[in-house]
C-alpha positions as CSV (number, residue, x, y, z in Angstrom):
1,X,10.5,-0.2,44.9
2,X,7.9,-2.7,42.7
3,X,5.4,-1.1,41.3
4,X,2.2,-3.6,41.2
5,X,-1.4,-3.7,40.0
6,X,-2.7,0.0,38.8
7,X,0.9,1.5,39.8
8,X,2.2,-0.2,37.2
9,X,-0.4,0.1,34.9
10,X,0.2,4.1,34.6
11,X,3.8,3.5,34.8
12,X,3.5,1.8,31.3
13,X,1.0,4.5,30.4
14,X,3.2,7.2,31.1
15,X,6.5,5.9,29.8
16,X,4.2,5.0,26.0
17,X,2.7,9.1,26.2
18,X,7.1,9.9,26.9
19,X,8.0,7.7,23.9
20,X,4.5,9.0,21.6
21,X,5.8,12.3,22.5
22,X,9.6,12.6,21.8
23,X,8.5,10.4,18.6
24,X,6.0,13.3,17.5
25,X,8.9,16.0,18.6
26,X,11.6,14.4,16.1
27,X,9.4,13.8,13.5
28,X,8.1,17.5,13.6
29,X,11.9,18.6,13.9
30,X,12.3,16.2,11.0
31,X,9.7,18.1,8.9
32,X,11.2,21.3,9.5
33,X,14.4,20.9,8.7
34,X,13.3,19.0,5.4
35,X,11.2,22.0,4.1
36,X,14.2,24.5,4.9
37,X,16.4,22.6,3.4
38,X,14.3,21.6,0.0
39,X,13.7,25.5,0.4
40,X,17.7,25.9,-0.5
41,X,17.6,23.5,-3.4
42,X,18.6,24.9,-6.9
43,X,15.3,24.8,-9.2
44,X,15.1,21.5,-10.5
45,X,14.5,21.4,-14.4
46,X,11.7,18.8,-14.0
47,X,9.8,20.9,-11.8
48,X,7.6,23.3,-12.6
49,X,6.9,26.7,-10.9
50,X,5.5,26.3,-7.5
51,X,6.2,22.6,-6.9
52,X,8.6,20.8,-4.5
53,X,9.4,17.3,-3.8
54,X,7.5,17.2,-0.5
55,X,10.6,15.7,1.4
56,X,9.0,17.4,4.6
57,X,6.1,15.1,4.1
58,X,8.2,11.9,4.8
59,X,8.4,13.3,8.2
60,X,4.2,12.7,8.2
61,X,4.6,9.4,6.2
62,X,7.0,8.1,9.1
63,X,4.5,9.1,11.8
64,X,1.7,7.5,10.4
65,X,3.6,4.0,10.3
66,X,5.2,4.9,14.2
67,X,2.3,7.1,15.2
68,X,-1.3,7.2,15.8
69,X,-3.2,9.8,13.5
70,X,-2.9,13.0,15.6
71,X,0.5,13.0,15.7
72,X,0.6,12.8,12.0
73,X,-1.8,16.0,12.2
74,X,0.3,17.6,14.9
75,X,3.1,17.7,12.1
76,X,0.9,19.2,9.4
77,X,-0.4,22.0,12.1
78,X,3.3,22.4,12.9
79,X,4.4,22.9,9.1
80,X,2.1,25.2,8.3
81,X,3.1,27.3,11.3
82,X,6.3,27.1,9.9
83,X,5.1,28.0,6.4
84,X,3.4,30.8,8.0
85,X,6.3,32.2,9.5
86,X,8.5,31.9,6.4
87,X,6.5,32.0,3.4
88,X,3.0,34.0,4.6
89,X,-0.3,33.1,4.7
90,X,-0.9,31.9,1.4
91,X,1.7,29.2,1.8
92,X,0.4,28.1,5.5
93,X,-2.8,27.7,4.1
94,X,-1.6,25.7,0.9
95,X,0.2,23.8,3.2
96,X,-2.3,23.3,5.6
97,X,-5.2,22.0,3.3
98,X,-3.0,19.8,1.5
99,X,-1.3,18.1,4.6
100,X,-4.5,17.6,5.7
101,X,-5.6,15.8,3.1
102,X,-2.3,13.8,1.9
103,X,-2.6,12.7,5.8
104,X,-5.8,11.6,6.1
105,X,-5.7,10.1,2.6
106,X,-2.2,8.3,3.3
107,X,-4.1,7.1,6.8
108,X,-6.7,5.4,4.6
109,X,-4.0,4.0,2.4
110,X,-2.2,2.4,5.0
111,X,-5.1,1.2,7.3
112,X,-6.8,-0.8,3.8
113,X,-6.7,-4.5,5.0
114,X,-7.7,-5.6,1.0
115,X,-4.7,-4.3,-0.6
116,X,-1.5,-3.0,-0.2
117,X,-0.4,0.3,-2.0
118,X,3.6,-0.3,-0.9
119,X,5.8,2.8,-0.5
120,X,6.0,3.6,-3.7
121,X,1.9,4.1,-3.8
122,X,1.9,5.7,-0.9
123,X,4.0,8.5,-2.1
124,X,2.3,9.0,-5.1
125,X,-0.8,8.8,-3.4
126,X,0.0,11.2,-0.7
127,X,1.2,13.6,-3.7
128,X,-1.4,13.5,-5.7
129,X,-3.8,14.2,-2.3
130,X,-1.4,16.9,-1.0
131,X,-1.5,18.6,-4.6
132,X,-5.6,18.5,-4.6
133,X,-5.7,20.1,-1.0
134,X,-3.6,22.5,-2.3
135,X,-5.9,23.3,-5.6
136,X,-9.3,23.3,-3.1
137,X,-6.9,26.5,-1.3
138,X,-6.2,27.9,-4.5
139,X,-9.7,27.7,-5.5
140,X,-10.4,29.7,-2.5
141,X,-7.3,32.0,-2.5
142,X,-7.7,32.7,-5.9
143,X,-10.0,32.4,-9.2
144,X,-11.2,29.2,-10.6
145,X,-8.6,30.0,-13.7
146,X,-6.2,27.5,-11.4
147,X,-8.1,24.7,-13.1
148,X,-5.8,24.6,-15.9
149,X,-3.0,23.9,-13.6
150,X,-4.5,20.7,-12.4
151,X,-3.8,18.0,-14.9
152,X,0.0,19.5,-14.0
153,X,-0.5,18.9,-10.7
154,X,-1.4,15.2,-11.4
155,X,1.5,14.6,-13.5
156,X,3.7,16.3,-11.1
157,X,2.4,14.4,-7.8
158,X,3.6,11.5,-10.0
159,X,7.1,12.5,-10.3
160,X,7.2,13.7,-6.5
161,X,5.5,10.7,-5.4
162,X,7.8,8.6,-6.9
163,X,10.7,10.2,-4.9
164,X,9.3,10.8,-1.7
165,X,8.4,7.1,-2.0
166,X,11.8,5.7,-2.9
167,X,13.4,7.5,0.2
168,X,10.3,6.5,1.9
169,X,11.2,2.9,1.1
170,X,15.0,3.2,2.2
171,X,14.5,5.0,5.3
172,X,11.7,3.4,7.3
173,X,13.5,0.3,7.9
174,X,16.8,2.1,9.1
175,X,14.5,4.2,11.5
176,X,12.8,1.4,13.0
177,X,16.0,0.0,14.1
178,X,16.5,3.0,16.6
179,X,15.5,2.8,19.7
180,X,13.2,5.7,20.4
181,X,11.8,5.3,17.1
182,X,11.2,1.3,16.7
183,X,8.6,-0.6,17.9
């Protein structure tokens, strides 16, 4: 049977919704299984109390360069549930504000047509976004006496950054070359 004219028209529709869909599915899967298993690492001695790497947050990186933007938000929403879950509310809302931001941010970064930030600024970028999302939270969930732990968060979304960018750098071109996952 050909398909012709508006047949085919939602054909393509439907098969690009499929494809947008298992994408959004894998990446969230990817997410989840990054913060369980960062959740298992040995502290790591340049770390401070309270931080991670944010290795989940490749998982949002990688569906903002496959993805449009709310499936990148559908992945925050989704690790915060699982925050919620496993860590309580205080984490799922610390996780929530600061996806939200590092994704809207990273968005930004990525759409800017006068200059490129690169992985590398992307990471560290998304970091240092994530970690001020996270201190508007605290400010809430908290007192204002979090304000001394800023200047630590900047430092630290640098080191972070720096990581999540490096893997950032060495794994979108191995996932492009998948099929469900490539252009």
């Amino acid at each position: 049977m050909l398909l012709r004219g508006d047949a085919m028209n939602r054909y393509f529709t439907v098969k690009k919704s499929v494809l947008l869909l298992c994408r959004t599915g894998i990446l969230a899967s990817l997410a989840l299984v990054l913060s369980f298993f960062e959740s298992m690492l040995p502290s790591l001695p340049f770390l401070l109390p309270g931080m991670k790497l944010g290795l989940s947050n490749l998982a949002v990186m990688l569906a903002l360069d496959m993805c449009p933007l709310p499936c990148a938000l559908c992945i925050v929403a989704v690790k915060s549930l699982f925050a919620l879950m496993s860590r309580g509310v205080v984490a799922s809302a610390m996780s929530l504000f600061g996806g939200l931001l590092a994704t809207i941010g990273m968005f930004f970064m990525l759409k800017c047509k006068k200059c490129s930030f690169g992985c590398f600024g992307l990471g560290v970028g998304g970091a240092f976004l994530h970690n001020c999302g996270q201190f508007v939270a605290a400010l809430f969930l908290a007192s204002d006496a979090v304000c001394a732990y800023f200047p630590v968060l900047a430092v630290g979304a640098l080191v972070t950054g720096s990581v999540t960018g490096l893997v950032y750098y060495f794994v979108l071109p191995v996932l492009k070359k998948l099929p469900l996952m490539g252009a």
